[in-house]
N, C-alpha and C positions, 0 to 999 in steps of 0.2 A: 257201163253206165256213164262214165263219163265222159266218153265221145258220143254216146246220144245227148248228154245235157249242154254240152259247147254246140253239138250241131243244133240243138231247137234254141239255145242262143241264136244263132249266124243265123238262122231264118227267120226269129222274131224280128230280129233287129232289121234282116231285108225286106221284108215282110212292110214294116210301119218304121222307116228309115226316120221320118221327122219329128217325132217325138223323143227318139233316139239320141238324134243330133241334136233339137232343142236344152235337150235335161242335160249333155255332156256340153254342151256350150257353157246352161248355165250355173253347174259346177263349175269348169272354168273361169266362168267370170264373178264367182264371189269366190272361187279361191284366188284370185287378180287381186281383188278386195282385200281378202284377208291380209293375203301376204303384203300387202302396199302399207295396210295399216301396223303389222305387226314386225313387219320385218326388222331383224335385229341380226348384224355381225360383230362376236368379240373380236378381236386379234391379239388378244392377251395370250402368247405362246404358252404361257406356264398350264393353260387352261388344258394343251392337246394330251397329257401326261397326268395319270390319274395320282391325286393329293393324296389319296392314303398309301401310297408305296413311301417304304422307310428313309428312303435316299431323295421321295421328291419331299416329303416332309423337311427331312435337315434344311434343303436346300430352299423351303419354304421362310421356315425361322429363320434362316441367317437373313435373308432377304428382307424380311420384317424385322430386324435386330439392326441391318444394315443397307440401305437404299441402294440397288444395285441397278436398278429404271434407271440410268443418266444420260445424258447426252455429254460426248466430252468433246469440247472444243481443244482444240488442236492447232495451237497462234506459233507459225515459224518467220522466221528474220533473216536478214544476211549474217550481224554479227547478234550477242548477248547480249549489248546495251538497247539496241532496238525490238527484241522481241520483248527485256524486259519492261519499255516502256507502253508497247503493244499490248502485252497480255494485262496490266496495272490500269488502263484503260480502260479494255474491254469489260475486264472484270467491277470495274467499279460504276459502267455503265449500270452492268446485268444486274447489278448489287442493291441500285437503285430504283432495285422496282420494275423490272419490264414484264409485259404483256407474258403469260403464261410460262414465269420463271420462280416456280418454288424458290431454290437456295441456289447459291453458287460458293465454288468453292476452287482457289489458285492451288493444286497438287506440287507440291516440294517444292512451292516457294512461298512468293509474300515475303511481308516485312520481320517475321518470327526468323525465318533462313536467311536474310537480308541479316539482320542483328547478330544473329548464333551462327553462322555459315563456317567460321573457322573452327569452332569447336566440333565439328563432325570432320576435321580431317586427321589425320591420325599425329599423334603430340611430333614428330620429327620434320612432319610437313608444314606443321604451324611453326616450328623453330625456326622453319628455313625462310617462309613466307616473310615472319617476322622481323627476323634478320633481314633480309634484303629490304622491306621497305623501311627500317630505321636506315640503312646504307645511302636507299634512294631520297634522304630527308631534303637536300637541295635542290633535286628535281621535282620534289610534290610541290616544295615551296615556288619554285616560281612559276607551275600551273595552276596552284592553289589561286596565286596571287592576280596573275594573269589569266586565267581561262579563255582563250583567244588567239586564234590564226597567229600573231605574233608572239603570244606568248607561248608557244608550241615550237615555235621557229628556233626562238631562247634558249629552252630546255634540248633541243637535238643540238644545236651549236655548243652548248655547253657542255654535254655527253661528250663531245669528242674530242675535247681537252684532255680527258684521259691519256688517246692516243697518242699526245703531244710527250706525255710524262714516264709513258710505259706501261701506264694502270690497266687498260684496255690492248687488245689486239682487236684490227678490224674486223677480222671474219668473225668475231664477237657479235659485232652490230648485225652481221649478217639480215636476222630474222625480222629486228625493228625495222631497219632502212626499206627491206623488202615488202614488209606490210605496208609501208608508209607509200612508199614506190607506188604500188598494182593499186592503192586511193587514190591516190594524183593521176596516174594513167587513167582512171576511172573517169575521173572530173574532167580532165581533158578532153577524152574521147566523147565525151557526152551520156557516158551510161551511168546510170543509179550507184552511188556511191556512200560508203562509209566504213567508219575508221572502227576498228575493236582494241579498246585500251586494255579490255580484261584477254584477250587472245596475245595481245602483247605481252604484257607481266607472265604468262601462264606459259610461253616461249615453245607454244606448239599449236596447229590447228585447231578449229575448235569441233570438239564430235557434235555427232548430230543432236544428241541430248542438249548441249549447251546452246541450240540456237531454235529451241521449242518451248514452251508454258502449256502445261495442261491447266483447262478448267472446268472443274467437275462442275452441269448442272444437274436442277435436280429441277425437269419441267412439269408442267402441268398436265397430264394426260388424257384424251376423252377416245374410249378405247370403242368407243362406237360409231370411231373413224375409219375408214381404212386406213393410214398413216395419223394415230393417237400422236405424237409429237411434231405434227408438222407446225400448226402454230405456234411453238417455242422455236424448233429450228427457223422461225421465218424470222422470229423476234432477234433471234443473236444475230443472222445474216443482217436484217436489219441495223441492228444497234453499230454491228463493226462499220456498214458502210456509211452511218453516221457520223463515224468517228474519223472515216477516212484512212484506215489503220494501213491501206495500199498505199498512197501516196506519203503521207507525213512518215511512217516507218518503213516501208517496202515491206509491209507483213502482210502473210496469207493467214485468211483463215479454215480453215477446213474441222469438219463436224463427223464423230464418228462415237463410239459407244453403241450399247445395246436398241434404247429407241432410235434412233438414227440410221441404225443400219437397218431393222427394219422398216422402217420407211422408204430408206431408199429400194428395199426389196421391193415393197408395191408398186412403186417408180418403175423398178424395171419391169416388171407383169406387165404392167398397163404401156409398159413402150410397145408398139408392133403389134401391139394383142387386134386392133382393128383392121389392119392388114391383114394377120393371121385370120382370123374371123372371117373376115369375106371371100380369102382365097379359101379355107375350109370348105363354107356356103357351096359357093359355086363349085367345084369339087364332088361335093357329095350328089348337088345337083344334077351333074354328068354323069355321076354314076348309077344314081337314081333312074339318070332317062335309060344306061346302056340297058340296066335290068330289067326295067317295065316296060318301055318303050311307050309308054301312053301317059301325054302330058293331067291327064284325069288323073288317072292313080296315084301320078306323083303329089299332083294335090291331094288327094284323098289319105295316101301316106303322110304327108306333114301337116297338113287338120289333125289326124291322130296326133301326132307327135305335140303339137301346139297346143291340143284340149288337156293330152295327159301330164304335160309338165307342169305348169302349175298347181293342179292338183297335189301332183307329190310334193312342189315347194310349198303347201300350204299346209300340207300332214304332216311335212316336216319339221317347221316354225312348232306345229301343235305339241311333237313331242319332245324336241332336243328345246326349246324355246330360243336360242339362237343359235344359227351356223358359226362354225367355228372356220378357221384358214384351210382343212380338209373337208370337210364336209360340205362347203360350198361346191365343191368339184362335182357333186352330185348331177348339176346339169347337163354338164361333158358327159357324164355316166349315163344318163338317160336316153339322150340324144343318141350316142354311142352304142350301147346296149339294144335299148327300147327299140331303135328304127329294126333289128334283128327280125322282131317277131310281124311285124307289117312286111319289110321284104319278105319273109318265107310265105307269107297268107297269099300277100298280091302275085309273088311269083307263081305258088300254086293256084291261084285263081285264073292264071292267064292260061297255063296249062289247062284246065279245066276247061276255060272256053274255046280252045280247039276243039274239044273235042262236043262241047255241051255247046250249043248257040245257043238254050235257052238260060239267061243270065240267074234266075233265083235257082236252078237247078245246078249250075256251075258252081253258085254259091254254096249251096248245101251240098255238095262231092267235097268241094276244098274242104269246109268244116270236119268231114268224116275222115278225109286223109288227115289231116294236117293238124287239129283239134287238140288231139293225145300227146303228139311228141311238144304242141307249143308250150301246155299246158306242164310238162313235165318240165321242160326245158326253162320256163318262167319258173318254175320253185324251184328247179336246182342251182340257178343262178342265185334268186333272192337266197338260198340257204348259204351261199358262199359267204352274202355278203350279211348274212345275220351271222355267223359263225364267229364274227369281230366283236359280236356285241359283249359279252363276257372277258374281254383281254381289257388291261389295263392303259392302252393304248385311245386313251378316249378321243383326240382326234376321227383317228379312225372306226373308232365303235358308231359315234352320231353318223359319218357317212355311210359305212354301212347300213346303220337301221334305216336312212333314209333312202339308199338307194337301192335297198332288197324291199323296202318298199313299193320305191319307183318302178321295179321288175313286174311287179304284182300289176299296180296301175298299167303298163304298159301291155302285160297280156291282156288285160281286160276291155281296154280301150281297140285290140287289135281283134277282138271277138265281138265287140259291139259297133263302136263309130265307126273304124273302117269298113266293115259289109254295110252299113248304111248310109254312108258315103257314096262309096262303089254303085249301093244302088243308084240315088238320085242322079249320079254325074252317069253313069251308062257307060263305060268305057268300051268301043267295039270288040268285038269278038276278034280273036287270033287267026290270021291267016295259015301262018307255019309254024310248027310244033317245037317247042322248044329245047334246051338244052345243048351239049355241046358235044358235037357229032363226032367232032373234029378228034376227038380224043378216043375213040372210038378203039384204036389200036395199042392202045397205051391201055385200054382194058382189058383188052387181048392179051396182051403180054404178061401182065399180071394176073391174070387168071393161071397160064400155062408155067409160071415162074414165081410160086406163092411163096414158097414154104424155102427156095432159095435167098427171095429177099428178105421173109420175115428174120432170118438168120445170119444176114450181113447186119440189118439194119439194126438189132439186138445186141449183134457183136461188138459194132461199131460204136455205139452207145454203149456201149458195159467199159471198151475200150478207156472211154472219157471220162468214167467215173474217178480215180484218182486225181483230175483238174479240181473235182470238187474240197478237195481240202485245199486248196489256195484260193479259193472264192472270198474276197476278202468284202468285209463291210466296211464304208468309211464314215464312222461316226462321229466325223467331226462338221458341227452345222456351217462352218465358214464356209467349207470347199462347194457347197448348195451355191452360194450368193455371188454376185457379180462380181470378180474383181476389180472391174473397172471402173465401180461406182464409186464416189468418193469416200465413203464411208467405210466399205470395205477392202481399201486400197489403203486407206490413211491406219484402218486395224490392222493390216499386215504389216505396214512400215512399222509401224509402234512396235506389233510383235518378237522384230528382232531385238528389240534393246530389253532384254531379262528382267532392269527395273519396273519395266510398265506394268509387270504385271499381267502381263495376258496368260489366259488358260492358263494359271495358278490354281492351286489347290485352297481352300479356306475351311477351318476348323474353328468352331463357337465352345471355346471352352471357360466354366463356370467362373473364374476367375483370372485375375494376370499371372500369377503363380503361376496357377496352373497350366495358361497360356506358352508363359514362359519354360514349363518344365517338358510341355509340348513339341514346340519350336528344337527346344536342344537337342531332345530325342529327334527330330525327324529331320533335321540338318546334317547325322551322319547318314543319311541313305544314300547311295551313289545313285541314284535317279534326282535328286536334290541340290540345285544349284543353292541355294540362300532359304531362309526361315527370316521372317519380319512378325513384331508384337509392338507393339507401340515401346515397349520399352528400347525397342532401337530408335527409336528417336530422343534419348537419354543419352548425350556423348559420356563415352569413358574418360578416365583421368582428364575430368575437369578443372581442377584446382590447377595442376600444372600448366593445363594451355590458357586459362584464366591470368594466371602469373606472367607466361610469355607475351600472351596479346594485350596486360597492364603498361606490362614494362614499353612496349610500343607504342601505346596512346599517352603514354607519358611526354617520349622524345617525339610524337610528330601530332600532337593534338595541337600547339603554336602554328605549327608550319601549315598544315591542313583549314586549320582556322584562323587566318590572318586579320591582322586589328582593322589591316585598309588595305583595299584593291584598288589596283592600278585601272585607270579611266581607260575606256572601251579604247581602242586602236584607230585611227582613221584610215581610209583606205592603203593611203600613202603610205604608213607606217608597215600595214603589212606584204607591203609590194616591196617595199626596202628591209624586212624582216626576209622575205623570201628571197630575196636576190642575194644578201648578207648569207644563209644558209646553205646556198648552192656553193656559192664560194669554198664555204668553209669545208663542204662534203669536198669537192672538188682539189682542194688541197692535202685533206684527208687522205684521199686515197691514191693520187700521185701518180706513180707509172704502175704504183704495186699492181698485182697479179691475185685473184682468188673470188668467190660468192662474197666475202664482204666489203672490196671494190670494186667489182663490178656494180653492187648494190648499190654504193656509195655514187658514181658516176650515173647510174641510172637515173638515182631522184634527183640528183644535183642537175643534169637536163631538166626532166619536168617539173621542179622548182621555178627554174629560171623562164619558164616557159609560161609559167604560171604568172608569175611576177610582171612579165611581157603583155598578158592576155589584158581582156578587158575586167573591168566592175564584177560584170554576173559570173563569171567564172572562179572567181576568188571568194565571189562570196557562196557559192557551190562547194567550195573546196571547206571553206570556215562550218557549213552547213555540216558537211563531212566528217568533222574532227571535234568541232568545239561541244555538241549537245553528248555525244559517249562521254567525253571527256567527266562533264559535268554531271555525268550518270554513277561514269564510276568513282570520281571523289566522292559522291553523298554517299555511293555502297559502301567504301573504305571509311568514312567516317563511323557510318552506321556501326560497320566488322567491328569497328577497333573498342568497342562498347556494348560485350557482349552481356549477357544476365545466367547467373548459376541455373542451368534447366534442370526440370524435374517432371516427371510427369504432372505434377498436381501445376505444373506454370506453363504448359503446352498449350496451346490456342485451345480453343474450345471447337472450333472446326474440324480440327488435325483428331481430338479428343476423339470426337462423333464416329468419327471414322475405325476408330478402333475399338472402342467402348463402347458398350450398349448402353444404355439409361439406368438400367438395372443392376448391371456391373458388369457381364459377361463380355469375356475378353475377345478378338481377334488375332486366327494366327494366320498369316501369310504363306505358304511354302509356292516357290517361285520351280520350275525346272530346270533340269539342264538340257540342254542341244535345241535341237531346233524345236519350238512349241507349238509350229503347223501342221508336223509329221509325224500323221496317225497313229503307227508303231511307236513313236518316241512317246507320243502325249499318253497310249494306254499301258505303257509300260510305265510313266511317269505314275499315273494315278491306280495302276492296280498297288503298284508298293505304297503308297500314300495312303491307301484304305487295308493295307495290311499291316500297315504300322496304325492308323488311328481309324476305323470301322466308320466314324461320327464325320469326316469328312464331305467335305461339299465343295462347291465351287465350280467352273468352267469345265477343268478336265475331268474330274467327278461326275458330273452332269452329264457330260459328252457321253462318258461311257456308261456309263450307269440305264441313257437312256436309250441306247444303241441295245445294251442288254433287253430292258423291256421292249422295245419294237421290236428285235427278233421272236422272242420268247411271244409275244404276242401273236405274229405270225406262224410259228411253229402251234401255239397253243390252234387258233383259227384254223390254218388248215390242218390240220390231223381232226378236228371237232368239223371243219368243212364234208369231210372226204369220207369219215363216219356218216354222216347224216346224208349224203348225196346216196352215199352204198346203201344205206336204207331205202332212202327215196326209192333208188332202184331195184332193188328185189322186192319190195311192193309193188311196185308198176308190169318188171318183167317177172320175177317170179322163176327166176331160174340164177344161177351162181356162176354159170358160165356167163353168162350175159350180161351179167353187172362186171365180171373182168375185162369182157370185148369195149365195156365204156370207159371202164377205170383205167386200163394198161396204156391206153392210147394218151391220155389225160396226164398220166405221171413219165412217161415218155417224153414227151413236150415239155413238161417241168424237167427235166432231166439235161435234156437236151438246150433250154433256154439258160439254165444256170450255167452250163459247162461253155456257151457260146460267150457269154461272159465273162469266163475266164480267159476265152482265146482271145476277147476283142477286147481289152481290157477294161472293162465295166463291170464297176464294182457297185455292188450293191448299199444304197443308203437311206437316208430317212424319206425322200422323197421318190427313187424310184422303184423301190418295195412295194410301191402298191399294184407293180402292173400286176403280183404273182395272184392274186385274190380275182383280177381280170382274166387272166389265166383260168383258173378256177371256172368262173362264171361263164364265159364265151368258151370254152374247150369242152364244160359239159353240155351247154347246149348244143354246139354244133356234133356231138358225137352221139346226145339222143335223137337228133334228128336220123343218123346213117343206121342206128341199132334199132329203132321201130320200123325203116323200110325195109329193115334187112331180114329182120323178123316178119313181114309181109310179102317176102319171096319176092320183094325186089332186085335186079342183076344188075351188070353193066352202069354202078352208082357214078362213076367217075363222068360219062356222059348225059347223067340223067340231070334232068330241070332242079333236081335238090340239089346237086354239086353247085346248078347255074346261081341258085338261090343263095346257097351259104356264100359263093366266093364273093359275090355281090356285098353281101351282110359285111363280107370278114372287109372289103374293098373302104366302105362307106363306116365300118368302124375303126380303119385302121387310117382312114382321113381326121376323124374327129379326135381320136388323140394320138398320129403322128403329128397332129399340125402342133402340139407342141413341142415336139424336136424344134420348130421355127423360136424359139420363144427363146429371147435376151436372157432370161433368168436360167442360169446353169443347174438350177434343180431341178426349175418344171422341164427343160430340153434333156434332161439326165431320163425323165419319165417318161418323154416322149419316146426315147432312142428305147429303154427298156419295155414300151409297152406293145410299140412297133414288131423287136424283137419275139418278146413273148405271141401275139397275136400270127404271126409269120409261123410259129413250130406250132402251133396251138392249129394253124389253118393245114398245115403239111398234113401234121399227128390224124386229123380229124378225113381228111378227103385223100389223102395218098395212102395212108399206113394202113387205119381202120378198116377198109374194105379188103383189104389183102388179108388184113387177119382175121377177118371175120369168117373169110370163105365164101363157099358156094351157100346161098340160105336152104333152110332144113327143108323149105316149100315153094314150090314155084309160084311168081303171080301171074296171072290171065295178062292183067295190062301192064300197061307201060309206065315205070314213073313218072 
């Protein structure tokens, strides 16, 4: 019955073509309409991951409890006193208001850590601190006094009186002279230069933390952009280069956090994508011509394609109400998919006109042969991709309904507008009969050598099956995204320093106590680097480093803050401070031998050199030395006048961050080892959710949702694979028959996962989805070989259906290999895996199939 109702289809439709075409136009052109007026994309990720799952919940509240949408600017410097003035800037820019900038906020600094900084270092290191700058009370004083190229000059010349008395040994100085050294060489040479007073006192390099400022914003989002924060990130990029933060500090700024990196994710999509796109086009368009060979058809093929995509983008918008970042992909799918069932009709319609010269007769043979398997083959695809609908995976459930949809539209459009296409454009009749001759012998061989191959080919694959327990997934979303974009380059840098905070674990527990008795517990776990609650930011034994750092601002609070300062230097003065210097280095270190006369003879050269030069180089060198200088007295002032902290006297910024409004605490657990490294981070977070179940956070999240997109496709296809085996034993109606379709189908899954493992491609959140293409394209093309086969068709591997499918597999393995071409390391992870799958999916269906199926029960009269 229903190869009679597709063929009195295919002949109405050729029959009275323009009424046909009209009514499919003009569906097309108000679903054009529709979707123009209605069209809507979120890009809110949290949206791809269904809300009522217990882990996306936690991680819902914490989010709402605690703003985790930021953009974090990321302000670096040469030394500390220039980012600090950089990032103090920036920030007070943003603070005042800029275009699409909720809140902002300076992370572990500001003028709170400015004031209190000594009191978070542990009481022996504030002893020492202390001590040394009451020692150095004569040298603050005459930079205090003097802040200035000569008065800098001053204080080194008087340092090495010391070495006059015996107080000092040179190799002492070593480290000063040498910083001071590689600034002057700087200044000289003409490269960007400046002094670190606090890299000085601190009498060691400075890590890379020390020469950064984080600033947490918190922008304005309009998630019905494709890049929701690009006009905040345009505002900060803006504001720094107002500020000039490159030239007047030599600071960078770079931008990264969660809105930012995706944004730059869509940055990278859209790089190449019109390149990609055209070379696709044209591609498929060659492939188009090898298989039709008639420039009609090809038209008549892409009118079909062109009527029925927007239709489905217009059912689609009706049901999901907006596409989300997978289910947009739906086009690729259609495109991809859809042209399947036009190649097989026009293929068999050209066969048909070999043999029929009368065109509506050719037409209704094709509909008879080829009606039932399209027909079968459109619902076992669309059931692939409805089989998603029910997983918690809602990304992917809207693109499946949409493009198990799209399957449905696409056979229908291939039974109606293209016969009525076909008819008005007339494509000539076929001179030579199609398929592939050529192969002719290769079906011979496999006839005479069945049941040997079916037996390696089985072997060989059962062989492989032990690869399948190292098939790893990598549920980490970083490894998706560019690393070369800024955003995702500047997260990695971050990543290594354990403070920042990446892929940590977070835990909302009802109070600080509680918070606190959290943290303690889960700080003995050996997967646990640190536990943070705001109560670490409460130093210990404060009374006594309050004591030590009194007793300091007692003896250098005169010196620091002098009655009267010495009048600015004139040129002169500091040419004759410099020249006075060199000397003194220069006698200093004598004929002695070691790094701290060497040092000493190095500056005392470009001292004197300095001294020699003209105007702008000195005042280059003053530019240099004198603004740190005056960075770091006001810090040293600030330090030495700290305030008894408490939580109830923590900023109210710092507060927000760990407190909820409500009361509900914040606990941090940081990792250990490396926090990129998949094995380390789900090992990190399974023990983190086995010590506190309530868990959230990055590494949480990662795996948590790694769990549900498996279990989603496991759920799908087992629910796919059920419902397709129905499909077909309704259709064929025999149990042997529905295994000749299925055996070949889970071979090729078989076969695609263990290749995988040899080529090391690991399965993850973006290239998962080829397995459900798998699905869809593996059963079609194997009901097409199992109803010819069943029709005592021979000799398949030369027959016009092989010519058909390889064609299909050709022009759908253009439209998404050509994302292997694509900048973005997720969508090219999809491409390489869809590629893959579509290659065993094409072998499984046109090599293995007919070998296993055999000789057919019945001979056919003709030819396929």
């Amino acid at each position: 019955m229903l190869k009679s109702v597709i063929a009195r289809i295919v002949e109405l439709c050729t029959r009275h073509p323009w009424p046909v075409i009209g009514l499919g136009l003009l569906l097309a052109t108000v679903s054009v309409i529709y979707t123009a007026r209605h069209f809507a994309i979120t890009t809110d990720i949290e949206q791809l991951i269904s809300s009522d799952l217990p882990w996306h919940k936690r991680q819902l509240e914490f989010s709402k409890a605690f703003r985790e949408r930021d953009i974090l600017v990321v302000v670096q410097a040469p030394t500390p006193e220039l980012v600090v003035q950089a990032a103090d800037a920036l920030g007070q820019r943003l603070s005042m208001g800029a275009d699409h900038v909720d809140s902002v906020q300076e992370l572990g600094a500001g003028q709170f850590f400015e004031r209190n900084g000594l009191l978070f270092l542990p009481t022996e290191e504030v002893a020492r601190t202390t001590d040394g700058l009451v020692k150095a009370d004569p040298l603050l004083g005459t930079l205090a006094e003097d802040p200035s190229l000569r008065g800098i000059m001053s204080a080194l010349s008087s340092s090495l009186l010391g070495l006059k008395n015996g107080q000092l040994q040179i190799d002492g100085l070593a480290w000063p002279l040498t910083l001071a050294g590689d600034t002057m060489d700087d200044v000289l040479a003409g490269r960007p230069a400046s002094f670190s007073w606090r890299v000085l006192v601190q009498g060691r390099p400075a890590e890379p933390s020390d020469l950064r400022r984080l600033i947490q914003v918190q922008p304005v989002l309009d998630f019905a952009e494709l890049q929701p924060g690009k006009a905040a990130t345009n505002a900060i990029r803006q504001a720094a280069a107002d500020l000039q933060l490159a030239s007047k500090f030599q600071a960078s700024v770079r931008l990264t956090g969660s809105i930012a990196i995706a944004d730059d994710e869509f940055a990278t999509l859209r790089d190449g994508a019109f390149l990609n796109t055209t070379l696709t086009v044209v591609t498929v368009l060659i492939i188009l011509w090898l298989a039709l060979r008639s420039f009609r058809i090809i038209l008549a093929v892409a009118l079909t394609l062109f009527i029925g995509l927007p239709i489905t983008a217009a059912l689609g918008l009706m049901v999901v109400g907006a596409f989300n970042l997978m289910s947009i992909a739906f086009a690729v799918l259609f495109i991809g998919l859809g042209v399947d069932f036009a190649i097989q009709f026009s293929v068999r319609y050209r066969s048909e006109r070999h043999d029929i010269d009368d065109l509506l007769a050719a037409m209704r043979s094709t509909a008879d042969k080829v009606g039932v398997p399209l027909a079968l083959a459109a619902v076992a695809t669309a059931i692939g991709f409805f089989s998603f609908l029910p997983t918690a995976y809602r990304g992917l459930s809207d693109l499946g309904e949409i493009a198990g949809t799209g399957m449905l539209i696409a056979f229908a459009t291939s039974i109606t507008v293209l016969p009525a296409l076909l008819a008005i454009l007339r494509p000539p009749g076929e001179p030579h009969p199609l398929g592939f001759a050529a192969l002719a012998p290769i079906d011979h061989f496999t006839e005479r050598h069945r049941l040997p191959i079916i037996v390696i080919t089985l072997a060989v694959i059962a062989a492989g099956l032990p690869l399948l327990l190292r098939l790893p997934f990598d549920f980490n979303p970083v490894n998706l995204r560019n690393p070369h974009s800024e955003s995702v380059a500047t997260f990695l840098e971050l990543q290594k320093d354990p403070q920042t905070g990446a892929n940590a674990s977070e835990i909302l527990a009802p109070t600080l106590d509680d918070a606190n008795a959290i943290a303690t517990r889960l700080a003995k776990l050996p997967d646990v680097a640190r536990t943070i609650t705001i109560s670490n930011f409460v130093p210990e034994d404060q009374d006594r480093k309050l004591q030590l750092i009194a007793r300091a601002a007692n003896s250098l609070d005169m010196t620091l803050n002098p009655q009267s300062m010495d009048p600015p230097p004139s040129d002169e003065e500091d040419a004759s401070a410099l020249s006075d210097t060199a000397a003194d280095l220069s006698d200093a270190a004598g004929t002695q031998q070691g790094p701290g006369a060497d040092a000493a003879r190095r500056l005392s050269g470009l001292l004197s050199r300095l001294a020699a030069s003209d105007h702008d180089l000195r005042d280059k060198a003053e530019a240099a030395v004198v603004p740190p200088l005056k960075v770091a007295l006001d810090t040293l002032r600030k330090a030495l006048h700290p305030e008894h902290v408490t939580v109830q006297t923590l900023p109210q910024d710092l507060v927000r961050n760990w407190l909820s409004v409500d009361g509900r605490a914040r606990v941090q657990v940081l990792p250990k080892g490396d926090p990129n490294d998949t094995a380390n981070l789900r090992s990190f977070a399974t023990a983190v959710l086995a010590a506190e179940p309530n868990a959230t956070g990055a590494a949480v999240s990662y795996l948590e949702s790694g769990r549900t997109v498996v279990r989603a496709f496991i759920e799908a296809g087992a629910g796919a694979l059920v419902s397709i085996a129905i499909l077909l034993w309704i259709a064929l109606r025999r149990f042997g028959d529905v295994l000749l379709t299925l055996v070949p189908l889970l071979v090729a899954g078989v076969v695609t996962l263990e290749l995988c493992v040899i080529l090391g491609l690991p399965l993850n959140f973006a290239n998962i989805i080829a397995l459900p293409l798998l699905l869809g394209v593996g059963v079609a093309f194997k009901i097409y070989y199992i109803m010819a086969w069943r029709s005592g068709k021979t000799a398949l591997l030369q027959s016009t259906l092989t010519r058909a499918v390889t064609f299909s597999a050709m022009t759908t393995a253009t439209a998404f290999g050509s994302l292997w071409l694509s900048n973005h390391p997720g969508t090219s992870s999809m491409g390489k895996m869809m590629a893959l799958a579509l290659v065993c999916t094409m072998a499984a269906a046109v090599l293995f199939q007919p070998i296993l199926m055999g000789p057919p029960r019945q001979k056919a009269g003709d030819k396929l």
